[in-house]
N, C-alpha and C positions, 0 to 999 in steps of 0.2 A: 814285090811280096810285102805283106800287109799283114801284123801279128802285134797281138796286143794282150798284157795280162791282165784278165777280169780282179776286182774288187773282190779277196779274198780273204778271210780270218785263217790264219796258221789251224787254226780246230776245224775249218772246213772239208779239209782231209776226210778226215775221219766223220763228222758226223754224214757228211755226205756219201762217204762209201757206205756208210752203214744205211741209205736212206735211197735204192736203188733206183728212185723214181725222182727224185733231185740231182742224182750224176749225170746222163745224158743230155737232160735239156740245158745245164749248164752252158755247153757248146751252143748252143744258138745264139746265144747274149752276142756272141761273136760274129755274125751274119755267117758264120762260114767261114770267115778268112783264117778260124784257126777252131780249132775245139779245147777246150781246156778240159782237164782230169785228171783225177790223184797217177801219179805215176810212180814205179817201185823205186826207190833210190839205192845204189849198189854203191853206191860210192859210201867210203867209211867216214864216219865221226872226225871234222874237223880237228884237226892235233889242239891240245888245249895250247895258249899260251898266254900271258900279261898274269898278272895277281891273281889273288884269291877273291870270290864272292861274297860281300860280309852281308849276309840275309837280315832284314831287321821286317819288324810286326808287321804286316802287308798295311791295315786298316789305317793307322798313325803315319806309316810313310806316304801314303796315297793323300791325305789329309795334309801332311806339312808342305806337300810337291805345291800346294795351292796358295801357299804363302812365297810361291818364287815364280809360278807360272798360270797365266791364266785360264787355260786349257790343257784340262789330263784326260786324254784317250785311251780309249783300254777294251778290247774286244769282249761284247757279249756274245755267251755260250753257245748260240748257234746248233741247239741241242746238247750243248756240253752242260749238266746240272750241275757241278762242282763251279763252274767257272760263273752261272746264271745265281746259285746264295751265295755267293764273295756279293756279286752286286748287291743283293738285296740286304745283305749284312752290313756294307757299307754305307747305302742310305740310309739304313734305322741308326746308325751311329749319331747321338746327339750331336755332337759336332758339325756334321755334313750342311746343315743348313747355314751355319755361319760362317761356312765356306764356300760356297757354291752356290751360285744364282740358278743355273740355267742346265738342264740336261737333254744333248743331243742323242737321239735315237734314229738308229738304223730302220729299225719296223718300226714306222709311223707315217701316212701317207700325208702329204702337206697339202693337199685338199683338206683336210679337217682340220686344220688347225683351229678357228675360232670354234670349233666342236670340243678339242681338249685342252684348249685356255679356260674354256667354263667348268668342265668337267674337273680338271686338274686342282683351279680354284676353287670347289665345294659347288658349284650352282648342280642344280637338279636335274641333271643330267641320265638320262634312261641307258643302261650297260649295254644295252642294246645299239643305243645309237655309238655310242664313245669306242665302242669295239671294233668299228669300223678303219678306225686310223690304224689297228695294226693286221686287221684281216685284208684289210683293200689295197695292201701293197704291190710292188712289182715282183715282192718275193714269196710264194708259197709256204718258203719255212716258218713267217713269220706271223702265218694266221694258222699252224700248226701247234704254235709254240704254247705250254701251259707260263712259261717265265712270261710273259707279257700281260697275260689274267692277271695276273700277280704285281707288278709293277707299275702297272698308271695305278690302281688303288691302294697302292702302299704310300706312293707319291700325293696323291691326295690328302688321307688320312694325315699324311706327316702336316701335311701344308695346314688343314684343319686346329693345330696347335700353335700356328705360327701367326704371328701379325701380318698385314698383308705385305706390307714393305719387305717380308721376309720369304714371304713362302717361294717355293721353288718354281720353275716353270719348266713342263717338259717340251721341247721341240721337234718335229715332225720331222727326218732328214730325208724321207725319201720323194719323189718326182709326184707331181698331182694328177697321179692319175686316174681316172672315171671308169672302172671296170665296164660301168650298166654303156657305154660309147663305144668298147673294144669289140668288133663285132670280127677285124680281120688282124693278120699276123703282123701287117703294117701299122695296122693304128698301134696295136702293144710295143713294137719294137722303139717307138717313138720314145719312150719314157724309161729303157734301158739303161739309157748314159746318164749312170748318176750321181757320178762327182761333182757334176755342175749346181744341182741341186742343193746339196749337202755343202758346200762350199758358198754358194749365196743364204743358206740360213746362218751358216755359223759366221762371215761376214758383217751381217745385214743383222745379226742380231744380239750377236757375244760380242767379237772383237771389234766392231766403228762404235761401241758403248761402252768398252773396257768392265765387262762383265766376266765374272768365272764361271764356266762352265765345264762338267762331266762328260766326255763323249763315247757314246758307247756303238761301235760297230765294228765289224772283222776288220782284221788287224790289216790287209791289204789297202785298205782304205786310209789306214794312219802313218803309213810308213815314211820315215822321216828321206828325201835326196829321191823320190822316185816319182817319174813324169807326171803319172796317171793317178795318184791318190790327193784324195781333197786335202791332208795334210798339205803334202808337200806343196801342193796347188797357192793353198790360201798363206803360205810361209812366204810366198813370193813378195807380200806383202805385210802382212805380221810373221818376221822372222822372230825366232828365238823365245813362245810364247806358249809352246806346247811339249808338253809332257808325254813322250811314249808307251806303252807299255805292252808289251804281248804275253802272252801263256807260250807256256815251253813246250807245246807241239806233241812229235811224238819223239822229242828227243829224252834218252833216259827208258825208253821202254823196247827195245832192242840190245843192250848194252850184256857184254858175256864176261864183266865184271861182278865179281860177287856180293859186290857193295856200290851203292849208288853214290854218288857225289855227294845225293842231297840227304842222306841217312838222317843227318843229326840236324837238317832243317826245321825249325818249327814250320806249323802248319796253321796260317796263312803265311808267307814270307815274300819282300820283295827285295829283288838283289840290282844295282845298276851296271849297264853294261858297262860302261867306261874306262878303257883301262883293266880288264876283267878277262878271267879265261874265258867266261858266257859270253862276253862281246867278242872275242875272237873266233866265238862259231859260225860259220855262216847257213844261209837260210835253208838250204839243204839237209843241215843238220835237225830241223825242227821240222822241216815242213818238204814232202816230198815233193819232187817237180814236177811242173806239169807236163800231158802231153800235148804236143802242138800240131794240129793236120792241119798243113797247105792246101790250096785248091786242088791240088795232083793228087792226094791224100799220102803225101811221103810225112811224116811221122817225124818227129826232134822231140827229146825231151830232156827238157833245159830250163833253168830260169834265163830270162832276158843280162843282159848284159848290166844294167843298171840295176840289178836283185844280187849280182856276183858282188856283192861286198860284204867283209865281217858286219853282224847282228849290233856290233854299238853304232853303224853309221847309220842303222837304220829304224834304232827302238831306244829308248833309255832305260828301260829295267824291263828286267822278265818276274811277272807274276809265277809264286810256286803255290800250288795247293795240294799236297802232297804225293805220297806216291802213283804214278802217271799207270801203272797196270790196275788201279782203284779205283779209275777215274767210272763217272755215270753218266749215263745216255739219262736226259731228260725223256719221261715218259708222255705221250699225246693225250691230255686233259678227254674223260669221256665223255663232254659236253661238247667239247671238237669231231671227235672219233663220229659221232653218233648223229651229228646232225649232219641228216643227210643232201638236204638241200645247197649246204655251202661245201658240201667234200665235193659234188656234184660240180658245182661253180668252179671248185680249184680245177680239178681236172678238164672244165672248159679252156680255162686259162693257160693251165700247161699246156694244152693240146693247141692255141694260137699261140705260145711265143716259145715252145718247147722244138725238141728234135727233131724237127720230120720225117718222116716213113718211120718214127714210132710206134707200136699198135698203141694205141687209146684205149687207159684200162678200165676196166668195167667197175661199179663202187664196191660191188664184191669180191674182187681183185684185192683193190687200197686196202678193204678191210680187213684181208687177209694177213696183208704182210703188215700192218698195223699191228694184229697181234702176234705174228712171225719174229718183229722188233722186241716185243716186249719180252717175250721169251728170258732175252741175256741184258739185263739194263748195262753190264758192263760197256765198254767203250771198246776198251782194245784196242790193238793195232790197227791201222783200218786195211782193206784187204784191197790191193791195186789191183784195176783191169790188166791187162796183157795188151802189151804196145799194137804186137801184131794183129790180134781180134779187133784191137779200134780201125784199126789200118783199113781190115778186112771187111768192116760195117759201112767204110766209108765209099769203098770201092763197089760195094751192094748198091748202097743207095745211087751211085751217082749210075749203074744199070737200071734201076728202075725208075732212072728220071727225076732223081727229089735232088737236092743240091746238096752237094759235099759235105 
């Protein structure tokens, strides 16, 4: 038996359940050997125990972390807007450039990189072409995303005031893949695994140059003691060099307390785990578990055995941006929504490396629940499938011949 947990941000949860046409194909990344998805967690809040959290300014703690470590990781929003202007706040921070060389990104396809070394650098680069590094990814959310419009030209402009010795450079972390070549579900699948990727840029171009850099992508990816994330991956080899940090999930917005922990937080605030009743939560407490279908389609739903540890072995401080029932659904830029040629493209894409015997939906379907989303920008809990329905979809499909 063959199970493995996909490269996931604690906020994927949620933006994902709220994004119905992103949960299902999730499970494919997995060839089948397992399906991953938000699943409801019954089990209560970790007993708190060790210290208290002494919350300090997010922006200046994030900043000092870079005078002790060369790499501070920190999941982008993922749909999460509160979590997507912390970033952008934090780069316009004059400081940030004379901190930080290099920022890795999750949606960036490393096929273009000498496309946004130029672009990044001020050369005259058409938005058209430079737009490609975050539309032509392995991940659909990440040419959905209005925070990415938004961030290679922020990064730009800033560099535009810098010397060049100074300016920043952004990095590409995902797999080089060639959409206009994917014609079958095998070519796609090839460019799936992509810690390896992500782990030879940050190698090959921060740490064998003893560079500082920013790394932005879901928190699964950064998790400090865990097989399968590029962290832990490239730690094997620069141990002791990276800087944690995750967003506190959906822990805090279930709570039949009258008063939050985090009441008299300011708002941004970063708290470390160490030693801390936050560090003695574990991942369940933030981030619901997933579900896991075997080939037989029997159902577990668990973190893997190396996720069963308290949150300080696996994060150094948890980002707070304030109250978690507050939180916003970033909204789909109507330059995205509206072009219909590349909504087109996505839903080709999803439909060779997505679910199988899923109907393929139509662009007036997308467009539907596009404005369906928009409706509640709120965030909210996010709302678990039902173990047995998955169970039941799996056992469908393997009748009608599609695999598990």
């Amino acid at each position: 038996m063959e199970e493995r947990i996909l490269g996931r941000t604690v906020s994927d949860a949620q933006s994902e359940s709220g994004d119905k046409r992103r949960v299902p194909r999730l499970g494919c990344v997995v060839l089948f050997l397992m399906v991953v998805l938000p699943a409801a967690s019954q089990a209560p809040p970790t007993k708190s125990t060790g210290s208290g959290s002494i919350p300090e300014p997010a922006i200046p703690a994030i900043l000092a972390a870079f005078d002790r470590y060369e790499v501070v990781a920190m999941p982008e929003g993922h749909g999460m807007k509160d979590v997507d202007d912390f970033i952008l706040s934090l780069i316009r921070d004059p400081t940030f450039p004379a901190k930080v060389n290099d920022i890795e990104v999750e949606c960036g396809n490393s096929l273009y990189q000498p496309v946004l070394d130029r672009y990044i650098a001020g050369d005259d680069v058409p938005f058209t072409e430079v737009r490609k590094v975050w539309r032509n990814t392995t991940q659909s959310m990440c040419g959905r995303s209005g925070f990415f419009e938004q961030f290679f030209p922020l990064v730009r402009a800033i560099n535009q005031n810098l010397t060049p010795a100074k300016r920043l450079r952004v990095l590409a972390g995902d797999p080089p893949i060639d959409w206009d070549r994917v014609k079958t579900s095998e070519d796609g699948m090839k460019f799936f695994d992509r810690e390896p990727s992500i782990v030879s840029v940050m190698e090959k171009e921060v740490l064998s140059k003893h560079r500082r850099a920013l790394m932005l992508f879901g928190t699964f990816h950064l998790l400090h003691g865990v097989a399968d994330s590029a962290v832990s991956t490239y730690e094997k080899r620069y141990p002791h060099v990276t800087f944690v940090i995750s967003d506190l999930g959906i822990y805090d917005m279930t709570r039949t307390a009258p008063i939050s922990p985090f009441a008299l937080w300011a708002n941004p605030s970063l708290a470390l785990t160490k030693g801390t009743w936050l560090g003695a939560l574990m991942l369940r407490d933030i981030s619901p578990p997933p579900i896991m279908i075997e080939r037989d389609c029997k159902v577990r739903i668990d973190f893997p055995p190396e996720l069963q540890k308290p949150m300080e072995a696996l994060v150094d401080a948890f980002l707070y941006l304030g109250p978690q029932e507050f939180r916003l659904n970033e909204p789909m830029p109507a330059d995205i929504a509206l072009d219909a040629d590349y909504m087109t493209e996505l839903e080709r894409r999803e439909s060779l490396t997505g679910f199988p015997g899923e109907p393929t939906k139509s662009l007036k379907d997308s467009n539907q629940e596009i404005v369906k989303e928009a409706e509640n920008p709120l965030s909210g809990a996010p709302k678990q499938p039902d173990a047995k329905d998955v169970a039941q979809s799996c056992l469908d499909r393997k009748k009608q011949g599609s695999p598990p």
